[in-house]
C-alpha positions as CSV (number, residue, x, y, z in Angstrom):
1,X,3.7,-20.5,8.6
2,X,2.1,-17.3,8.0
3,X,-1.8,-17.0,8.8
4,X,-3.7,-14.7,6.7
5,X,-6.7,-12.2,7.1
6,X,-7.9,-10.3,4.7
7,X,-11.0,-7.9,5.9
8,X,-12.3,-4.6,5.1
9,X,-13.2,-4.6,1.4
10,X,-15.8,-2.2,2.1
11,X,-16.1,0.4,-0.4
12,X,-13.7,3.4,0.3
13,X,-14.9,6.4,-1.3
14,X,-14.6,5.5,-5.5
15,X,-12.1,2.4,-5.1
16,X,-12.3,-0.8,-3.0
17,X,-9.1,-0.8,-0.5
18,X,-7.6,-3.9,0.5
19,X,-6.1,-4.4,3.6
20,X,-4.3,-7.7,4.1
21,X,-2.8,-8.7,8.0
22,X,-0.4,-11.8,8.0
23,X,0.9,-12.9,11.4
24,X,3.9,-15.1,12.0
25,X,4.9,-17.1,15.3
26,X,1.5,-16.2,17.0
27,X,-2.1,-16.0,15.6
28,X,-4.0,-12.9,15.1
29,X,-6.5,-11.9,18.1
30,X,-9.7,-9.8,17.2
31,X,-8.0,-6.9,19.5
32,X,-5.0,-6.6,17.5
33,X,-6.7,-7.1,14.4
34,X,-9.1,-3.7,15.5
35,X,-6.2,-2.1,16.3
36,X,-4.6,-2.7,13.0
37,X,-7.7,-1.3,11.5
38,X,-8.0,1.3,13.9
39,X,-4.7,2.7,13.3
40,X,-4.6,2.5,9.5
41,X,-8.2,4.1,9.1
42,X,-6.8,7.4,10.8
43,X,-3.4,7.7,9.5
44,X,-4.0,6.6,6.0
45,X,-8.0,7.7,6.1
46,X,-8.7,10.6,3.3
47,X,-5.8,9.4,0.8
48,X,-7.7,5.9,-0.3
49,X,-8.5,7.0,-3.1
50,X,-4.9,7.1,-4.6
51,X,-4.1,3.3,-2.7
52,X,-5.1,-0.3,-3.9
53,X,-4.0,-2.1,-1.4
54,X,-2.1,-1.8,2.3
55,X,-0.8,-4.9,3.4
56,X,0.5,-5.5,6.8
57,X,3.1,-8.7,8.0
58,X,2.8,-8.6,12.1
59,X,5.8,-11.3,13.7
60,X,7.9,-12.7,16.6
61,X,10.7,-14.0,15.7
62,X,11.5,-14.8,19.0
63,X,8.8,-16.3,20.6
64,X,8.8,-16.8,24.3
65,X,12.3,-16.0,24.7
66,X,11.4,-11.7,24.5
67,X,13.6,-9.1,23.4
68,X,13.3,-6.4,20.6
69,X,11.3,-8.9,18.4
70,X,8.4,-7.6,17.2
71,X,7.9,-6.4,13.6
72,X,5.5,-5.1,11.7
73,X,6.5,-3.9,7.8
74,X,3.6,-2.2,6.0
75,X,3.7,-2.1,2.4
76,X,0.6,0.3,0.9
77,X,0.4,-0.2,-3.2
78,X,-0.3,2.6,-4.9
79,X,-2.0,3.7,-8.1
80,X,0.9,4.6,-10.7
81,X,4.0,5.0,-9.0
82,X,6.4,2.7,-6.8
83,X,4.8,0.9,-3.3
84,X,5.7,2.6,0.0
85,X,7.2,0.4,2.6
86,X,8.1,0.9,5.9
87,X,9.2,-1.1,8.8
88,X,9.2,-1.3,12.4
89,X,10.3,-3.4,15.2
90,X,9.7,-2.9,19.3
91,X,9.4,-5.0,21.9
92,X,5.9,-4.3,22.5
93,X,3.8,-4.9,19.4
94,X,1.3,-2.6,19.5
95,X,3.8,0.2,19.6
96,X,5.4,-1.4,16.6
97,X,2.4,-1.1,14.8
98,X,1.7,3.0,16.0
99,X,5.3,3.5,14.7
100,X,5.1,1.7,11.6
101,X,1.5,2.9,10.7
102,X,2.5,6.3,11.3
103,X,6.0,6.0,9.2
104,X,3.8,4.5,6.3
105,X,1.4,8.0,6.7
106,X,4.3,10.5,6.4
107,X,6.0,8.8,3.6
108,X,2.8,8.3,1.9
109,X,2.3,12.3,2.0
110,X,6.0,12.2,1.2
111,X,5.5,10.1,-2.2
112,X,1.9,11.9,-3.2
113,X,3.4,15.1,-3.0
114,X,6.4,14.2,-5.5
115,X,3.8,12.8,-7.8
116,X,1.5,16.0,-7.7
117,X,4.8,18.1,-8.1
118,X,5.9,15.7,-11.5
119,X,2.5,16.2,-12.7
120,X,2.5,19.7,-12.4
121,X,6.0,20.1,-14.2
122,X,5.9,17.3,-17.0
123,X,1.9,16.4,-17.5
124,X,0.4,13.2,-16.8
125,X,1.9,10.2,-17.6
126,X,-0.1,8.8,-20.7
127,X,-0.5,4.7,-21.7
128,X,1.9,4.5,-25.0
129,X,-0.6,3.0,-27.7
130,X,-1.1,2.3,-31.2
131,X,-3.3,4.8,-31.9
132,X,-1.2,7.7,-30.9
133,X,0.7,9.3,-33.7
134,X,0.0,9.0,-37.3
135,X,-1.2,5.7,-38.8
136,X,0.3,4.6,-42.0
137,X,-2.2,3.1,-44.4
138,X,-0.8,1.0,-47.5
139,X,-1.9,3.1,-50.3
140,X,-3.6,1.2,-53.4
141,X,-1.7,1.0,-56.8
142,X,-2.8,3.4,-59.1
143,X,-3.7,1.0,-62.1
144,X,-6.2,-1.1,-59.6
């Protein structure tokens, strides 16, 4: 069963960031849970303004028995264009995390900078709505 922590809704500059840890085979220790923070806060820290919400699935699928278990998979939701997901798996969890938090950052700068280069070249992406374009009024009959 997953267990679920969702902390630091602190306001972030404009927006409130969410950052959401689930664990799975093992329950989340304040020191992992810091490091979590620690390590998104200066990798991702700066760029919140253009994120909604980061959230992070920590797991052992192999429990006691060891081995190259450990996963963490990040997936940071973005304002206006597709989530950025990464993944990561070690034997030592922490490291997972460094990897994984660090993967998210560069593809994060990866899929900003596309966006800022689409902007440049096309314009802003504009809401299609009703009131755009001409609006046709039925006219009334000329003998009323």
């Amino acid at each position: 069963m997953w267990s679920s922590l969702l902390f630091d809704k602190a306001k972030q500059t404009e927006k409130d960031m969410q950052v959401d840890i689930k664990t799975l085979g093992f329950p989340i220790t304040d020191a992992l849970r810091e490091h979590v923070r620690r390590r998104l806060g200066h990798v991702l820290g700066g760029r919140d303004e253009s994120m909604r919400r980061v959230m992070v699935w920590l797991s052992d699928f192999n429990g006691l028995r060891g081995g190259e278990d450990k996963c963490c998979h990040i997936q940071i939701a973005l304002f206006g264009v597709p989530d950025v997901i990464v993944k990561d798996t070690d034997p030592d969890l922490y490291i997972a995390i460094d990897r994984g938090v660090a993967r998210a950052g560069r593809a994060l700068s990866r899929r900003l900078a596309r966006q800022r280069i689409r902007r440049r070249l096309f314009g802003p992406r504009r809401a299609q709505s009703n009131s755009d374009g001409p609006r046709f009024e039925p006219s009334s009959s000329p003998g009323s």
